[in-house]
Phi, psi and omega in degrees: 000130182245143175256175190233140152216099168303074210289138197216125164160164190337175155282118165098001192271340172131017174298323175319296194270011136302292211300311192308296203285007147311272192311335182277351213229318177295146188273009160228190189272127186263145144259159169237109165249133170228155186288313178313288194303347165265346166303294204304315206294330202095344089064265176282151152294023190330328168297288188298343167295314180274321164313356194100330208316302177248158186215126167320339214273320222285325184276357217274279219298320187269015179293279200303319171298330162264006147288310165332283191315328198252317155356282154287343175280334163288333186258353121008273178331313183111015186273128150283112161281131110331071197253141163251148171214177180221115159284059165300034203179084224306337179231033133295335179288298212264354167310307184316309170320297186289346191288315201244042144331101160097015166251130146329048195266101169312086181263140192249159147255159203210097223241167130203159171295129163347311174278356198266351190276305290204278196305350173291302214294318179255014153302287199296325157060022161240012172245176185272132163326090178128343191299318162326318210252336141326300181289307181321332182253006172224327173313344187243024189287083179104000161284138159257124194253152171285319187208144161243154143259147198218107179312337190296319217300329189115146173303313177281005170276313184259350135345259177344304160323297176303339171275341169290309193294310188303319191282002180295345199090349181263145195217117180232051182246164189292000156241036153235149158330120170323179147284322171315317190272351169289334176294259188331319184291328186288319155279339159299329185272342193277152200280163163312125168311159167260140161335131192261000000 
């Protein structure tokens, strides 16, 4: 079982940099994956995408999905991830679920105000205009979170914070088992009586 801790929030909200200092901090070995690390790597064609060359809407769908896919295939693996992502997309949350089926996974939020998303976004000049203040109003609509955080609080505030929560063992997020599936998991798992 590998665990995952899922920094979840706005474009521009401060997950890169929760992620950095996590990773500098938790006491086993982390990977930190983000979509931003296969942009910056060269990865995409990020040029030829924005020149006209290739047009995004037509590569979008099969990017995440062998993004999604390798996800599981690292924690698969037995690799624990630092992952940030933007669920932007009503049926990725339950992709997910079923992707990381026998992992641990910590899901976290990652909150900031609006003008402060928004004033990141066009500093940082590598997102579509609107996109912050897009997320701000639909992402975190029906999630359930192990912890929320607030980016004003500092990367070492919330650090801390996450790390008290992660190491209690508790998971109360939309990727843990109902009680219902804990029941079923449970009669599934329990041994057979033994035979007289």
């Amino acid at each position: 079982m590998a665990q995952v801790i899922f920094l979840h929030g706005a474009s521009s909200s401060g997950k890169s940099t929760i992620a950095r200092t996590l990773q500098q901090r938790i006491e086993k070995p982390f990977w930190h994956i983000s979509i931003d690390h296969l942009r910056d790597a060269g990865v995409l064609p990020t040029a030829r995408f924005k020149n006209g060359d290739f047009r995004w809407s037509e590569a979008r769908t099969a990017f995440f999905d062998g993004f999604h896919g390798s996800l599981k295939a690292y924690a698969d693996a037995g690799n624990n991830l630092i992952l940030e992502h933007i669920l932007d997309n009503e049926a990725w949350l339950q992709m997910l679920v079923d992707l990381f089926i026998g992992h641990d996974v910590f899901f976290v939020a990652v909150h900031c105000p609006l003008e402060l998303l928004i004033e990141r976004e066009v500093a940082r000049g590598d997102r579509p205009i609107g996109s912050a203040k897009q997320d701000y109003e639909t992402i975190h609509l029906g999630k359930r979170y192990d912890i929320e955080l607030q980016s004003l609080d500092g990367a070492d505030a919330n650090v801390e914070k996450l790390l008290l929560a992660w190491r209690s063992g508790k998971r109360s997020s939309s990727f843990t088992l109902s009680g219902d599936d804990i029941v079923q998991v449970a009669k599934i798992l329990q041994p057979a009586a033994p035979q007289s």
